[in-house]
Structure formats: C-alpha cells, structure tokens
VEXBAMI-368938 format. One record per residue: z, x, y of N, C-alpha, C in turn; residue number from 1. Coordinates in steps of 0.1 Angstrom, whole numbers, plus 2048, in hexadecimal, padded with zeros to 3 digits. Example, Ala and Ser with C-alpha at 12.3 -4.5 7.8 and 13.67 -1.06 7.14 Angstrom:
<rs>
<r <84E, 884, 7C7>, <84E, 87B, 7D3>, <84E, 884, 7DF>, 1> <r <847, 880, 7EA>, <847, 889, 7F5>, <84F, 881, 800>, 2> 
</rs>
This chain:
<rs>
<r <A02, F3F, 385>, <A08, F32, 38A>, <A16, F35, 38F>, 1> <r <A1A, F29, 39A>, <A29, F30, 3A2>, <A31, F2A, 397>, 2> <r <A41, F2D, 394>, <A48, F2D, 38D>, <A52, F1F, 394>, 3> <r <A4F, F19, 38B>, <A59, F0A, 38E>, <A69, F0B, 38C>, 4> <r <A71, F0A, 390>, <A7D, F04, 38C>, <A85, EF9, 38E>, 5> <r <A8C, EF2, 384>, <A8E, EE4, 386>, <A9E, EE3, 37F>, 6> <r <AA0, EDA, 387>, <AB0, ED5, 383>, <AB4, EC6, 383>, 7> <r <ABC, EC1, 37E>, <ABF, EB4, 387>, <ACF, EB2, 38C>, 8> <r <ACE, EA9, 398>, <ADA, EA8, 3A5>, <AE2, E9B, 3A0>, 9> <r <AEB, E99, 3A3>, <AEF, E8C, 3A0>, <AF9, E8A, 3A8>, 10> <r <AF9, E79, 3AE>, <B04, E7A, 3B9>, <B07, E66, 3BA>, 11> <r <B12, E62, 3B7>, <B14, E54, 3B5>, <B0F, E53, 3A5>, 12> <r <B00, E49, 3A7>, <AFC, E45, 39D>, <AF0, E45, 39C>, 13> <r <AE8, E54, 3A6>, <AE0, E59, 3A9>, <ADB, E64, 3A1>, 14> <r <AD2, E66, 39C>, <ACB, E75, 393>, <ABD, E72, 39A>, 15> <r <AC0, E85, 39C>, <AB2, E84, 39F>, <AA8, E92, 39A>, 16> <r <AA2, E93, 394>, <A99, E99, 38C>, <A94, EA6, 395>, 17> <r <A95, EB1, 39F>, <A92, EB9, 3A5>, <A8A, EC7, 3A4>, 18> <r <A7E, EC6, 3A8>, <A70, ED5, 39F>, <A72, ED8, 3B0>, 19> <r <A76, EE5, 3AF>, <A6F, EEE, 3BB>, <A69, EF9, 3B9>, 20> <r <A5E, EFD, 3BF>, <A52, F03, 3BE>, <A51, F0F, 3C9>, 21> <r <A51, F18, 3CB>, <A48, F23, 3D9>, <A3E, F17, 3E3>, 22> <r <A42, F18, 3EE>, <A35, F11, 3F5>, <A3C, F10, 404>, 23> <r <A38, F06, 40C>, <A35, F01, 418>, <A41, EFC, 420>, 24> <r <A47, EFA, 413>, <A53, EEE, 419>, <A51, EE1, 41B>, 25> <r <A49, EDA, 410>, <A47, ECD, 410>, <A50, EC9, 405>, 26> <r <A5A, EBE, 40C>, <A64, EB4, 406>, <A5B, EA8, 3FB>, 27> <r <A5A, EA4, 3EE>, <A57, E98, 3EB>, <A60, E95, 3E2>, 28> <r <A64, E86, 3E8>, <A6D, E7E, 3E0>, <A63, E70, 3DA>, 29> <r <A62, E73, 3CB>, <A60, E61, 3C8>, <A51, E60, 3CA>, 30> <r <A46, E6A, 3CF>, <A3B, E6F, 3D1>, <A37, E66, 3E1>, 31> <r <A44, E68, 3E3>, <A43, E66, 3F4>, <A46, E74, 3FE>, 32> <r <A41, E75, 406>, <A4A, E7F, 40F>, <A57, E7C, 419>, 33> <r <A5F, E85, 417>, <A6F, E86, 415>, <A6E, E7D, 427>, 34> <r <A69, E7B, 431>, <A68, E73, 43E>, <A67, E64, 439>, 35> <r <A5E, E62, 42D>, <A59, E53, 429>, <A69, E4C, 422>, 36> <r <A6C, E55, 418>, <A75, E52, 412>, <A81, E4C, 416>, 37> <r <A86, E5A, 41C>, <A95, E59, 425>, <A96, E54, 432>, 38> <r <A98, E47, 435>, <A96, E43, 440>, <A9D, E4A, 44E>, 39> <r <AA8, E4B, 446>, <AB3, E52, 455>, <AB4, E5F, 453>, 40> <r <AB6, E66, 461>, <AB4, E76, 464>, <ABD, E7C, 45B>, 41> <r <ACA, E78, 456>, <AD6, E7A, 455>, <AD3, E7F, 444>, 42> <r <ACD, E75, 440>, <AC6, E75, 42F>, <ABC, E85, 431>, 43> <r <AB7, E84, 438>, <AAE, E8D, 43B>, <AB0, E9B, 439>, 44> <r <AB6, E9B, 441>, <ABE, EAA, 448>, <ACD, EAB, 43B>, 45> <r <AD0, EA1, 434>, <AD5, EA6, 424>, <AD1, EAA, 41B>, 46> <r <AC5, EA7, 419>, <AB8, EAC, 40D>, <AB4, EBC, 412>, 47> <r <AB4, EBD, 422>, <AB1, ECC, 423>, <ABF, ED8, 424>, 48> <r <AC8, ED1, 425>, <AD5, EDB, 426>, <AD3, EE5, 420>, 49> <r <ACF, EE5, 412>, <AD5, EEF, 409>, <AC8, EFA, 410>, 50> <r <ABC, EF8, 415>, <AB2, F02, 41B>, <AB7, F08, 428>, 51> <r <ABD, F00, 42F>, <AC1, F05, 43A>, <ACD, F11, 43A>, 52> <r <AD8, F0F, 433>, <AE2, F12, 42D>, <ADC, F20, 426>, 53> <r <AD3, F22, 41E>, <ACD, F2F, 415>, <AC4, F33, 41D>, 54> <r <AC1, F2E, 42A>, <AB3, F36, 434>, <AA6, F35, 42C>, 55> <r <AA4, F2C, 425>, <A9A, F2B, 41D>, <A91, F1F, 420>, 56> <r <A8E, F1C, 42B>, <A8A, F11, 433>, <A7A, F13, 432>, 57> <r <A72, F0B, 42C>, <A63, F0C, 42D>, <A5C, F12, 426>, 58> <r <A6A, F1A, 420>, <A61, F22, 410>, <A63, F1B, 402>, 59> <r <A65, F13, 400>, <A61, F0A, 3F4>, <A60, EFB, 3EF>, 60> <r <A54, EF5, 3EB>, <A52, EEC, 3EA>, <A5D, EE3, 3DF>, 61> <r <A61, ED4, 3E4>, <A67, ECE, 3DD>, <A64, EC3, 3DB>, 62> <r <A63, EBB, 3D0>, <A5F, EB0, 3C2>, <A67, EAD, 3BE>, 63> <r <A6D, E9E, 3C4>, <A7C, E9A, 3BC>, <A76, E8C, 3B3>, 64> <r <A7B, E87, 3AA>, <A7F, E7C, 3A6>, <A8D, E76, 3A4>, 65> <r <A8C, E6D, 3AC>, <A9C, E66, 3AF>, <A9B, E5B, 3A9>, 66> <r <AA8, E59, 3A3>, <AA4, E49, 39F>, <AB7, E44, 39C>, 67> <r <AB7, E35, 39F>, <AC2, E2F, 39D>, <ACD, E32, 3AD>, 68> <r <AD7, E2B, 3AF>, <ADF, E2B, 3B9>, <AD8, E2A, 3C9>, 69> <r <ADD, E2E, 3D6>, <ADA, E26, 3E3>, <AD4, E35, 3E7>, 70> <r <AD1, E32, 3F1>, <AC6, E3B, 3FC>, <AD1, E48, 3FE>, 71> <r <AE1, E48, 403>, <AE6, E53, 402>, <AED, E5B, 3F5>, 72> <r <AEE, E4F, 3EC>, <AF0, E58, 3DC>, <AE2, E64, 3DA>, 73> <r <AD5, E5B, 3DD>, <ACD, E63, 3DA>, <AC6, E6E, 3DE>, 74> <r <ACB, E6E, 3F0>, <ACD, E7C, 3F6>, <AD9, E89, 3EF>, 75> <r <AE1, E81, 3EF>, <AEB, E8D, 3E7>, <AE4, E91, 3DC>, 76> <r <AE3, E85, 3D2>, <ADC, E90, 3CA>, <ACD, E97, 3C7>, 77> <r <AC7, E94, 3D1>, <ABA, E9E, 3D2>, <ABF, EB2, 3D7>, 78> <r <AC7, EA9, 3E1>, <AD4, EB7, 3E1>, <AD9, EBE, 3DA>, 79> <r <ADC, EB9, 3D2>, <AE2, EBE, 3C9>, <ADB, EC5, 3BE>, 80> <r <AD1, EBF, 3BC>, <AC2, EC5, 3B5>, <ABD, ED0, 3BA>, 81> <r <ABA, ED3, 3C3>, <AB5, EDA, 3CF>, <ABE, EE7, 3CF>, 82> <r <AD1, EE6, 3D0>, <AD4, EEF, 3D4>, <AD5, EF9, 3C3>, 83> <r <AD5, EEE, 3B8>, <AD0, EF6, 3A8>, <AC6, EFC, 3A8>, 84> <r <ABA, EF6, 3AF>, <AAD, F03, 3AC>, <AB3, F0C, 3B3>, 85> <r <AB6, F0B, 3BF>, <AB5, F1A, 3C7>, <AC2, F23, 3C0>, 86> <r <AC7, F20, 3B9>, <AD0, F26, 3B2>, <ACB, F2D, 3A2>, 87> <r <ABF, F2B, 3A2>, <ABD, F29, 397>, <AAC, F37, 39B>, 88> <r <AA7, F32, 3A7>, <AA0, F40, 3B2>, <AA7, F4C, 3B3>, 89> <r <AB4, F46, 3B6>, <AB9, F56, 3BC>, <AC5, F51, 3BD>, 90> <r <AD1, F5F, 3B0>, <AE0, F5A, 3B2>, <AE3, F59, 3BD>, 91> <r <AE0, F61, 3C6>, <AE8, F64, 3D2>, <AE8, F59, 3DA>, 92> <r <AE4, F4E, 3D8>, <AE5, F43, 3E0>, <AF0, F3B, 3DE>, 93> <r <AF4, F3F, 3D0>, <B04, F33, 3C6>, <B11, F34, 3D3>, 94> <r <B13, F42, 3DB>, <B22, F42, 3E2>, <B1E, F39, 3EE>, 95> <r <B12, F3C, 3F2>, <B0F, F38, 401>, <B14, F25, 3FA>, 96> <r <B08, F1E, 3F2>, <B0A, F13, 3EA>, <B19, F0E, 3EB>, 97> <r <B1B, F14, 3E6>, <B29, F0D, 3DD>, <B34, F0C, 3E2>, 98> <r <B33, F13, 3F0>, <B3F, F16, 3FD>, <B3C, F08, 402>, 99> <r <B2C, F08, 409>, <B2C, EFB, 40B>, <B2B, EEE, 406>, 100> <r <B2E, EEE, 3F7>, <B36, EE6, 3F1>, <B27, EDF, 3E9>, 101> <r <B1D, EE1, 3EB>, <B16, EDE, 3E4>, <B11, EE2, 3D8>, 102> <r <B15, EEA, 3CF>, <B14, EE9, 3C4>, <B1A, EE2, 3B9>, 103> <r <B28, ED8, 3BE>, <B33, ED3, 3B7>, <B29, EC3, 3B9>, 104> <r <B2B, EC0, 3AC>, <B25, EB0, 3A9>, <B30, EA8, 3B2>, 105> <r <B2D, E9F, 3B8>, <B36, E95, 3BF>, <B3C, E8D, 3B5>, 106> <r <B45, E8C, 3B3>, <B4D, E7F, 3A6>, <B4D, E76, 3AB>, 107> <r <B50, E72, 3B7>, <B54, E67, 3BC>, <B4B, E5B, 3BB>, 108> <r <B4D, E50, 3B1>, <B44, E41, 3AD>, <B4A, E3A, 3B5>, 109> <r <B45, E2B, 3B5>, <B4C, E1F, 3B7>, <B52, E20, 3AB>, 110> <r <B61, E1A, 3B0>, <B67, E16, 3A5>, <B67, E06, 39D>, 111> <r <B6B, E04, 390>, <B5F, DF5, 38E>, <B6E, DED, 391>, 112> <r <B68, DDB, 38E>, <B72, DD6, 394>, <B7C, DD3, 386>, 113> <r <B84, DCE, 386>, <B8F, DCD, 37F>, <B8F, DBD, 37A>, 114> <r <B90, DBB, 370>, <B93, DAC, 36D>, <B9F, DA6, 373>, 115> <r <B9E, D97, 376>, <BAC, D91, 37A>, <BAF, D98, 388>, 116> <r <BA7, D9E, 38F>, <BAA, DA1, 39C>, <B9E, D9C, 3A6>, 117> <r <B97, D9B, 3B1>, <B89, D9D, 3BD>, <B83, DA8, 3B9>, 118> <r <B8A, DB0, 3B7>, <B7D, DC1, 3B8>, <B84, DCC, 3B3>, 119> <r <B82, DD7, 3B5>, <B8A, DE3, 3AA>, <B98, DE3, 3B0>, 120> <r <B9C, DE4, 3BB>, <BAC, DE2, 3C5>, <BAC, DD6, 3C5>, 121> <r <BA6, DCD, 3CF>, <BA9, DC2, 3D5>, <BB1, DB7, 3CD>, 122> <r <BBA, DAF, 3CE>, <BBB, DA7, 3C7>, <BBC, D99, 3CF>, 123> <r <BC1, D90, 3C4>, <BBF, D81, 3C9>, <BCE, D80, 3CD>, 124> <r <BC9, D77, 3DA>, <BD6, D72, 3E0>, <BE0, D6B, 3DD>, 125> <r <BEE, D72, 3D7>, <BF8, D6B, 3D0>, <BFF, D64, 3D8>, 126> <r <C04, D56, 3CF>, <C05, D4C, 3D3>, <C11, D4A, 3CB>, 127> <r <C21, D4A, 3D2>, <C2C, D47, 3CC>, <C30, D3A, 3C3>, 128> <r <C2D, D2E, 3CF>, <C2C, D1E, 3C8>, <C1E, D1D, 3CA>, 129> 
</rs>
C-alpha cells in the first residue's frame, strides 16, 4: 500500500485536515475537485504553490478537509497542509518552503470589536455638546 502522509494547515479561522498520497496529481478538497471548489484561478494556483515551488507537480495525490472561515482562509490553509506533507516526504523541501514563506502559520485574524466603540478601531462619532 502507498504510504500516506498527513498534516493539518491553518490560516484565519481556517483548518484544514491534509492526506497526501503518490499518484496523479489529483487535487480533492471537501470530496470535490480542487476546479469545483475554488472558484477563482488565484485560489487555485495557491493550493498548488507549494508543488510548483518543490518541482513536484503531478506526482502526488491530494485529500483535504477544510472546514470553518472564507474561500481564501481556506486556500492558505490547504497550503499550508500541503507544504507539511511534502516536508514530511522529503526534508529537503523545508529551505526551498520556508524561504518562500510557506511554512510559517499566518497569525494574522480579524481583530474582534471592542465594546463602547463600531468595530475593533472604529469609533462613534464624538459629539462635544
């Protein structure tokens, strides 16, 4: 049997569950394929970075489950998933990875809103008299 490896990505408030396998180069996200899923090219062609990036384009099959946050949280972190298995195939992929910045979890959340203000910055319009 081919040898599974799995990680999971996380990006916003996005996890996504990631098994990559030896094979063809078929994308599945959600038990959709990665064209059904990701509507725009841009989403697309971020889920494959980390293949393109390691010249490892068409040699392994990928099986994500995403769940929670928007269509581009959930690209990052399939990404992010993606660039842990191959790291996890073959060290030698971690410098290529990690230069291009994809190995580092994104921190960056919405920040929440603030009581007694509109939103986490914004505030209400002060009124002298």
């Amino acid at each position: 049997m081919a040898e599974v490896f799995s990680a999971v990505g996380r990006r916003k408030t996005s996890v996504a569950r990631v098994r990559v396998t030896p094979g063809a180069g078929e994308i599945i996200v959600n038990k959709k394929a990665i064209g059904e899923f990701f509507s725009r090219d841009t989403l697309r062609s971020i889920v494959k970075q980390p293949f393109e990036l390691t010249s490892t384009t068409g040699k392994y099959n990928v099986t994500a489950n995403v769940d929670g946050g928007g269509e581009s949280g959930q690209a990052g972190a399939v990404r992010h998933g993606i660039s842990r298995c191959l790291c996890l195939i073959d060290a030698s992929f971690r410098g290529v990875l990690k230069k291009a910045g994809l190995m580092t979890r994104d921190p960056r959340m919405k920040e929440r809103k603030k009581y007694g203000q509109k939103g986490a910055r914004k505030r209400f319009q002060f009124s002298k008299r």
